[in-house]
C-alpha angles and dihedrals in degrees: 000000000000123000096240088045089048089049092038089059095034080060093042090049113014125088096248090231101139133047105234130200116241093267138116116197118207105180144332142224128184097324100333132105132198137209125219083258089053100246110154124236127200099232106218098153100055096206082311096306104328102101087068088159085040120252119306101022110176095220104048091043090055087053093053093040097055081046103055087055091045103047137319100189149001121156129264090264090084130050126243139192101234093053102049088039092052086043094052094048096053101041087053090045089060117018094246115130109210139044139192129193120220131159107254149356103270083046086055090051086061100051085050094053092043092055094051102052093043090050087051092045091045101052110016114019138335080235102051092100112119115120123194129216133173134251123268087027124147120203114151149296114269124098090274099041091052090054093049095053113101098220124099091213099066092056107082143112091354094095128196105044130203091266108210099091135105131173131228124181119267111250085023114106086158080065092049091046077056113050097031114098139165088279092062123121104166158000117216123193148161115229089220117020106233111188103043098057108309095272123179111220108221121267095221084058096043087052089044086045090050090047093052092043090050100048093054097031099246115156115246102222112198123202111208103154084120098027107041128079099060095306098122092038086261123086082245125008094232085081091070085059097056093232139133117226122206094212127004126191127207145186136133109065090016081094109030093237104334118115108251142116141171149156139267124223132207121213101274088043100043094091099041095102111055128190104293102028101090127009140155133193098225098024106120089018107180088230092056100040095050083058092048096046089050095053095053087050091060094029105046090064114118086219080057106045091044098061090044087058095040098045074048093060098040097045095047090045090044082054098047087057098062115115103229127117083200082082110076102171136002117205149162144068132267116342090335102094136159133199133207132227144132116300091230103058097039102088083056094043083055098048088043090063089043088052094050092044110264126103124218139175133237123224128181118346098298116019128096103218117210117187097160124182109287094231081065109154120223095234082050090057082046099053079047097048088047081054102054094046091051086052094047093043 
């Protein structure tokens, strides 16, 4: 099929929710993309962070393939081997001792949110329900995601909304003392706040915000859908941070590739959910968990995880060399790394790199977002890098 016809018939029998560039993709392999003409395109935004090993890695393919022929899909009233082996994996990796599979990221918000009011009911007051979030957070697009999402712009047109949120500003504890009152559950928060720009919070901020939440028993509720997964150079970015979550939520690159989410639970928190409080069809699908438990094979390695940390650095300090005044900041940490410039040259910032063959994000008004592959090569960041400064020159 032609590109116009595939865009003609997109138009004809699609929802027209997202605002696509005028692009048809046909296959991967490693970081690259390529269109239905064959043209080849440097991947450095990974499905928005989801190919994590790239597209088309062998041996996550091989996984999913011998899947397929075993077994895609029983409900959550038997057990299989995919789910309790990606559950073990990720509760030794961290020290959590309970997971729970879910879909996606925003339905991994919910269960997180679930969890937590259900932990401060059960155990303060059937009112202590409040959760705080900060502003410019992203956290998801059902009704209660939306809600807990600390941006005005989001909250439009879904009324009503899940009431229970508030919203105090990133790098403030004297904002959360606050706004935090007996009726508090919870505070939820990225570590670095994706969608509004990739913005690091402060870690003198996140250890003062774990010492208020401990001291008052307030459950520390970490959103890694974008961090986790080996993004930052840590399993889940909240490791660079030194602190200990009570429950941490996780999608994206958690399946490769393959739609699927989930929390983690530490030990209070592990029984706040009972049979018949949360539940999803395809949540723990054998097909997504074997992906999953695949990906934290290859990712949950230190050797990994290193790399990942050290192309981070390199890339980040390589940017920050340009000379270029069209670059006003360069943040981020690991492979999760967000570039500055002015919002109105962004969009054709963005289309310049498409031009040249490497694709990019946008995040915010005025930040470039790169979440490349993790198996990234340095000669890959290089070709990258050449292409940037042709763009900015």
């Amino acid at each position: 099929m032609e590109h116009a016809q595939l865009k003609a018939d997109e138009k004809q029998y699609v929802m027209q929710t997202y605002g696509r560039f005028d692009l048809s993709l046909d296959h991967g392999d490693g970081c690259y993309l390529y269109d239905l003409d064959g043209k080849a395109y440097l991947d450095l935004t990974s499905g928005i962070g989801v190919n994590c090993l790239g597209h088309a890695h062998p041996i996550l393919t091989r996984a999913l393939q011998e899947q397929v022929g075993k077994l895609m899909h029983v409900s959550n009233l038997y057990y299989t081997k995919p789910m309790v082996s990606a559950a073990k994996q990720l509760c030794e990796a961290t020290g959590m001792k309970k997971a729970f599979f879910s879909n996606s990221g925003a339905e991994a918000n919910e269960a997180m949110i679930k969890a937590a009011r259900k932990y401060s009911q059960t155990n303060y007051a059937m009112d202590r329900t409040k959760i705080l979030t900060l502003v410019n957070s992203f956290h998801g697009r059902t009704i209660a995601t939306l809600e807990a999402t600390g941006q005005d712009k989001f909250h439009q047109y879904f009324y009503p909304f899940t009431d229970g949120f508030d919203y105090v500003e990133a790098n403030n504890i004297d904002d959360v003392k606050a706004k935090a009152d007996d009726k508090t559950c919870g505070i939820m928060l990225e570590l670095i706040q994706g969608e509004s720009g990739v913005r690091p919070l402060d870690p003198v901020f996140v250890r003062e915000l774990e010492q208020f939440c401990k001291e008052r028993d307030i459950l520390l509720l970490i959103d890694e859908v974008q961090t986790g997964i080996g993004r930052t150079g840590k399993l889940f970015c909240y490791e660079n941070y030194g602190i200990e979550p009570d429950i941490v939520s996780m999608a994206k690159g958690l399946g490769g590739g393959v739609p699927i989410g989930g929390i983690l639970t530490n030990e209070k928190t592990s029984t706040a959910l009972q049979a018949g409080d949360h539940g999803s069809t395809f949540g723990a699908n054998p097909l997504a968990t074997t992906s999953a438990d695949t990906v934290l094979s290859l990712v949950n390695d230190p050797d990994f995880l290193k790399d990942v940390e050290q192309k981070g650095t390199y890339f980040m300090e390589r940017l920050k060399a340009i000379p270029s005044e069209r670059i006003k900041d360069v943040r981020g940490i690991g492979l999760m790394i967000g570039i500055e410039v002015d919002p109105e040259e962004i969009g054709g910032l963005i289309q310049a790199c498409m031009d040249r063959g490497m694709l990019v994000l946008k995040a915010g008004t005025n930040t470039i977002r790169l979440l490349p592959p993790l198996i990234i090569t340095k000669k890959q960041i290089d070709d990258a890098l050449n292409i940037f400064e042709e763009v900015l020159a």
